[in-house]
N, C-alpha and C positions, 0 to 999 in steps of 0.2 A: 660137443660134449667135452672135449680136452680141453676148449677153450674154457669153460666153464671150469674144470676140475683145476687146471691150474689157477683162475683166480681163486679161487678157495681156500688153496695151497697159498701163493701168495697173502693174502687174508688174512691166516692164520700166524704166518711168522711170521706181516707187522705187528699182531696183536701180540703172539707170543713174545717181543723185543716190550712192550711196554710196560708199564706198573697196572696194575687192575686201576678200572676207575672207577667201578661202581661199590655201593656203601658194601652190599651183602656178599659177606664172604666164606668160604667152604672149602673142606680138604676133604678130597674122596680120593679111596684107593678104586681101582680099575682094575680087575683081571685082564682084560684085553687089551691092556694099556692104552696108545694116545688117539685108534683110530677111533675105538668102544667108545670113551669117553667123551670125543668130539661128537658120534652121531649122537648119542645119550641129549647134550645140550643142545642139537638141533633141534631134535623133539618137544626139549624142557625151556627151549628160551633162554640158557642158559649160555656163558662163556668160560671156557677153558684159556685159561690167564698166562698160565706156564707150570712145568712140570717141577715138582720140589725133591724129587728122589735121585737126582744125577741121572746116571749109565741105567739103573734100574728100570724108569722108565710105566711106575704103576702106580703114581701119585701125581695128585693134582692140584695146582688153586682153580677152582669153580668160584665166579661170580655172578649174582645175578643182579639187577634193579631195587634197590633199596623199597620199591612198593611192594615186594613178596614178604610174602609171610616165612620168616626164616624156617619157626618150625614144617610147618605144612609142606616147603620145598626139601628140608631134609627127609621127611617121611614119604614123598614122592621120587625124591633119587634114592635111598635105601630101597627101593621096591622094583629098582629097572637090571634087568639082568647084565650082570659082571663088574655091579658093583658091592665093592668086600664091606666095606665101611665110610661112612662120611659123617662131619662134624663141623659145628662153626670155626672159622678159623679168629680164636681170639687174640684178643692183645694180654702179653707177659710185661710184667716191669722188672727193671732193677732195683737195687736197695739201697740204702743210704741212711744212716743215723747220726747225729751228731753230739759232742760233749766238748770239754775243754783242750786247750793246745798242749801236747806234751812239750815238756821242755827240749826234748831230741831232736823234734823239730828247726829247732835254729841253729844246730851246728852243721852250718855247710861248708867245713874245712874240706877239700878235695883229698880222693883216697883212690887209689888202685883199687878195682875188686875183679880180678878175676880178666884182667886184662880192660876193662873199662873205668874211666873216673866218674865217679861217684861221690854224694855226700856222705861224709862219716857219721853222721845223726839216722842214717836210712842203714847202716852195715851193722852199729851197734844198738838199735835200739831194742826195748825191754823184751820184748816180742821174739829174735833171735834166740834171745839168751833163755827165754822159756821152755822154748822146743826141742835145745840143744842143737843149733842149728852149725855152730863155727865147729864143736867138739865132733859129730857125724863127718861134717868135709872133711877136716885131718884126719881123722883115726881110721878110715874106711877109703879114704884118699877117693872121693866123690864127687862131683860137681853137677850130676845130671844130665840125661840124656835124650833124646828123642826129641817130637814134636809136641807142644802141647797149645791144642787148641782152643781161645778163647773167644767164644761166645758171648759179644760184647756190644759197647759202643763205637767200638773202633780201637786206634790207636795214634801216639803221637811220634810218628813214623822216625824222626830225627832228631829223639831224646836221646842223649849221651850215653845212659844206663841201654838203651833198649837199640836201639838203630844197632848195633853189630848182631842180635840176635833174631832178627824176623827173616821169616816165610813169606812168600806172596800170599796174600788174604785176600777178600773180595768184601764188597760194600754190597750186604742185600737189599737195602734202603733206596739204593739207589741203581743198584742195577749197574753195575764200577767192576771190573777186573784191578787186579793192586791190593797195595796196603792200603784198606780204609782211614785216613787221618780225621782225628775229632777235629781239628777246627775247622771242617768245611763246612759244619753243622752252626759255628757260631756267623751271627749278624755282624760286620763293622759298625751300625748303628748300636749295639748293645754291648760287645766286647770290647775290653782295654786290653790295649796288648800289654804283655810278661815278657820281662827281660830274664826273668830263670834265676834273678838273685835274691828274691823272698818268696817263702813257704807260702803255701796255701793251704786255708783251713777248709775241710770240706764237711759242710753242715747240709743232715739230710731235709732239713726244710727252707734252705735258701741254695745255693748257687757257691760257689768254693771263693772265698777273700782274699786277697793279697793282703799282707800286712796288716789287715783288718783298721788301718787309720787313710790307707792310702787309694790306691784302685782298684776296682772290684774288676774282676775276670768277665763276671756278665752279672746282668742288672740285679740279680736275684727272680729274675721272668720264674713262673714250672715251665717256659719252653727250653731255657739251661739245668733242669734239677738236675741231672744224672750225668752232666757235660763234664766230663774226665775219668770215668767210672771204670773203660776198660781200660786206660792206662793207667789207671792204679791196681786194678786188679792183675796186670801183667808185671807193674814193676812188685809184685809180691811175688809172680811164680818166678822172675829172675834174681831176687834176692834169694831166695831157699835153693834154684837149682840153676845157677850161671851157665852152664854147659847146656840147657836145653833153649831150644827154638822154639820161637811163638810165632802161632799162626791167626791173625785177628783177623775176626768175622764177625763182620757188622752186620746182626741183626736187631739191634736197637737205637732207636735216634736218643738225642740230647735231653730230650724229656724223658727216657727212662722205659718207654715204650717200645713194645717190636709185637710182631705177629706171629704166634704159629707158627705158619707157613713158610716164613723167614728161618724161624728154629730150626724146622725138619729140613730146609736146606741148607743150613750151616751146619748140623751133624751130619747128613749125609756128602757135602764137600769134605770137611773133616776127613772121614774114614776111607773117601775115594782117592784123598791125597794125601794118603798115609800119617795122619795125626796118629799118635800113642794114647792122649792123655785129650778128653775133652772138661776144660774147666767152663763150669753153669753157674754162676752167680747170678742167680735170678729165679721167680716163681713166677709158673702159667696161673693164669685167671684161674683154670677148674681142670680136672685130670683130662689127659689127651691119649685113648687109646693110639694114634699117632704117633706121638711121643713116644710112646712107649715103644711101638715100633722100631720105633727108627733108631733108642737104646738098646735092644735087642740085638736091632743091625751091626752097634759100633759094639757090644759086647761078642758078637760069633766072629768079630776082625780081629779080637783081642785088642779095643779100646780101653783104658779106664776112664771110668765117666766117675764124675766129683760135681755135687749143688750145693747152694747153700740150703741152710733150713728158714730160713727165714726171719725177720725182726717185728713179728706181731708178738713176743713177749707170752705168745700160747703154747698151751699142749695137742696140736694139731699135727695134722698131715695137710703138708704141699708138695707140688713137685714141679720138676722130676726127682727133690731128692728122694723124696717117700718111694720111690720105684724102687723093688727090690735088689737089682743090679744099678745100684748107683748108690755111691757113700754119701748120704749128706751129711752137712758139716754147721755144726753150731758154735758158737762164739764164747769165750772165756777172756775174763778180766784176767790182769794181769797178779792178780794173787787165787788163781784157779778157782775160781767161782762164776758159775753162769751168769751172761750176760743178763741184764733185766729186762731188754729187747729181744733175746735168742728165744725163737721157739724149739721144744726140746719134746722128749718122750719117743716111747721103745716104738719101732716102723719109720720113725724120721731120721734120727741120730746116727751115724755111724762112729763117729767120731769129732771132737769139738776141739779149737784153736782157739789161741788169740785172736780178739776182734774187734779191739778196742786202744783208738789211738795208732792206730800202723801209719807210719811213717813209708811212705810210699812214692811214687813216679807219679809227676804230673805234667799236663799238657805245657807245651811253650819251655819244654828244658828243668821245668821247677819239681816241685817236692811237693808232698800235701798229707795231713793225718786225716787219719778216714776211719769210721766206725761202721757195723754190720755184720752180720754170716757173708756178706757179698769177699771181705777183706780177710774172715777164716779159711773159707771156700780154698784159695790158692794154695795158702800152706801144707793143703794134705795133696794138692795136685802139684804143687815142687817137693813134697817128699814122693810122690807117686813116681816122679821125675828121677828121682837120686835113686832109686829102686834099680830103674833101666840104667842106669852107670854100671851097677853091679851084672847085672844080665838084665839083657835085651826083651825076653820074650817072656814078660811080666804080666798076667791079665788081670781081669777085672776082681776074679775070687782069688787068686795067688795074693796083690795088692792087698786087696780088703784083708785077709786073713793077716801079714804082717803090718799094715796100717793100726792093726786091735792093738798089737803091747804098744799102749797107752798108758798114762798115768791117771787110775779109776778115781773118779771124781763125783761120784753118784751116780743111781740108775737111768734118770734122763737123761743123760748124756753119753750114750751110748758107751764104747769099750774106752770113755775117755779123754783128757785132752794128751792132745799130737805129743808122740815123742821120738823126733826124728831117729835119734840113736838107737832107741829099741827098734822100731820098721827098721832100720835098714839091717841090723844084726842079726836080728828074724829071716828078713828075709835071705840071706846069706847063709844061715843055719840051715833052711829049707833048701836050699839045692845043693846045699853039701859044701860052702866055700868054709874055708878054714882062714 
């Protein structure tokens, strides 16, 4: 009988060490946690994959044989005792739009920022000077602080801008302890390598261009669409707050794609390794009471959680920014008028940014302009960031509440587009600093 119970045991932490392999996939919460859930699947045929909630310890990826019928097996494990809730575990994308090259883009004169060199085309471009982004760091003497977590494709670990400011991150993709690095994602057979001294233009229906006359980064594949996605969306939340760490969690491959269950364990590492600030540049397939979970979880840690709204150009709800505790963030051209890809309207919007043309961090040492709510998104999570420079123990409604002095741009667009200087003066009103 022990000899038996330990192979099982054994059994169980080869499987739990591996990726699921079967097509049908499933997140169920367990009251009884992991012993409950395992006999549940001995019953149901089922595999318990690995657990998605950290130290918690009552979440699960459930997989079964791609010949079940998904619905009929969710209605058959919602029905066995100690389980709270289950759901398919789908796939979320990131976002990407494309327009023309700003001219900011090709001034790579090198500059000091904040103890890093940097391009001068990436510190002044139109986007700073919107948000009042130079005026806030002097007059409040700020630079940002904390962690903030990016829920991403990774990072490019040993770009000049970002290399002094990372966290150790983990790669859910693949199941990696570390900084997740995007180019483990690219093929030598498809990628050309980037010497770092020409821009990349990042168009959201191709793949990002060098020089646009010269070598292309990757072929144009959809297996590169989204390849540099969270290093651009990092090198935005180090432009707005130089002082804060980023922490990259790879739950999306190179095509833009990730799952679920990658999500809810990249917010739950997050908040177990003291992230401040979780940035979401991205929207799930369909609402995830899960999800929603598990933002609940990082809001009673006193996380601020920041999404985008999306770039279907609708008046819809997605999420997680549509989740009540969480700001999403819609996109504004650079003469304050919604983008014409931003989805907008009152339950999505918290607040809207520049999102169009950001001159930003990209993979191989370079630069890249990039359009979408994926590139507004950061700017309200690096002023979230300059927040915690002021004081420390900033939450999700303290945040939101000075995040609102905005500059009101119409009712869709929630209290606004971002104006660093008011949040941060707000929020220094509110706890009494003079």
């Amino acid at each position: 009988m022990k000899r038996r119970a330990l192979l099982g045991f054994l059994l169980l932490c080869a499987f739990w060490a591996m990726p699921a392999r079967a097509d049908r996939r499933f997140i169920a919460r367990s009251s009884g946690g992991l012993q409950s859930i395992q006999s549940i699947c001995v019953a149901l045929g089922c595999n318990v994959a690995r657990g998605l909630d950290g130290s918690l310890g009552q979440l699960f990826l459930v997989t079964t044989s791609d010949s079940v019928d998904p619905n009929i097996f969710l209605t058959v494990l919602l029905g066995q005792t100690g389980i709270v809730d289950a759901e398919l575990d789908l796939l979320a994308r990131t976002m990407n739009s494309g327009y023309a090259i700003p001219s900011g883009l090709w001034d790579s004169t090198q500059v000091n920022y904040f103890g890093n060199i940097v391009w001068r085309g990436y510190v002044n471009q139109p986007a700073s000077q919107i948000v009042h982004l130079s005026d806030t760091q002097s007059a409040f003497n700020v630079n940002g602080a904390g962690i903030v977590a990016v829920i991403d494709t990774g990072i490019d670990p040993n770009h000049p801008a970002l290399k002094n400011v990372l966290v150790s991150g983990y790669d859910f993709t693949r199941d990696r302890e570390g900084t997740p690095s995007e180019s483990a994602d690219l093929s030598q057979s498809t990628a050309a390598v980037v010497d770092g001294s020409q821009p990349a233009w990042v168009n959201g229906t191709t793949a990002a261009v060098v020089d646009q006359s010269t070598a292309a980064v990757v072929d144009g594949s959809p297996q590169y669409s989204a390849f540099g996605h969270g290093t651009m969306v990092s090198g935005v939340i180090h432009l707005v707050a130089p002082g804060a760490m980023i922490m990259p969690l790879k739950a999306f491959r190179a095509d833009g794609t990730g799952y679920t269950s990658d999500i809810l364990r990249a917010i739950h590492r997050a908040v177990q390794n003291n992230a401040k600030i979780l940035n979401m540049s991205f929207n799930l397939a369909a609402y995830s009471l899960e999800v929603k979970n598990a933002i609940d979880y990082a809001n009673r840690n006193a996380v601020i959680c920041v999404a985008a709204a999306g770039n279907n150009g609708q008046k819809i709800l997605v999420y997680p920014a549509a989740l009540a505790n969480v700001m999403g963030v819609a996109s504004t051209t650079n003469n304050d008028e919604r983008s014409s890809f931003s989805n907008y309207g009152q339950g999505l919007v918290w607040v809207a940014a520049p999102g169009e043309g950001i001159i930003t961090t990209y993979p191989f040492g370079s630069y890249a302009a990039a359009w979408g709510t994926s590139f507004s998104t950061p700017f309200v999570s690096g002023v979230a960031a300059l927040l915690l420079s002021v004081y420390g123990n900033c939450n999700q409604s303290q945040s939101a509440q000075a995040l609102a002095h905005a500059s009101p741009i119409g009712p869709d667009l929630g209290n606004g587009r971002l104006d660093a200087y008011q949040a941060v003066l707000a929020w220094r009103q509110m706890i009494g600093t003079q």
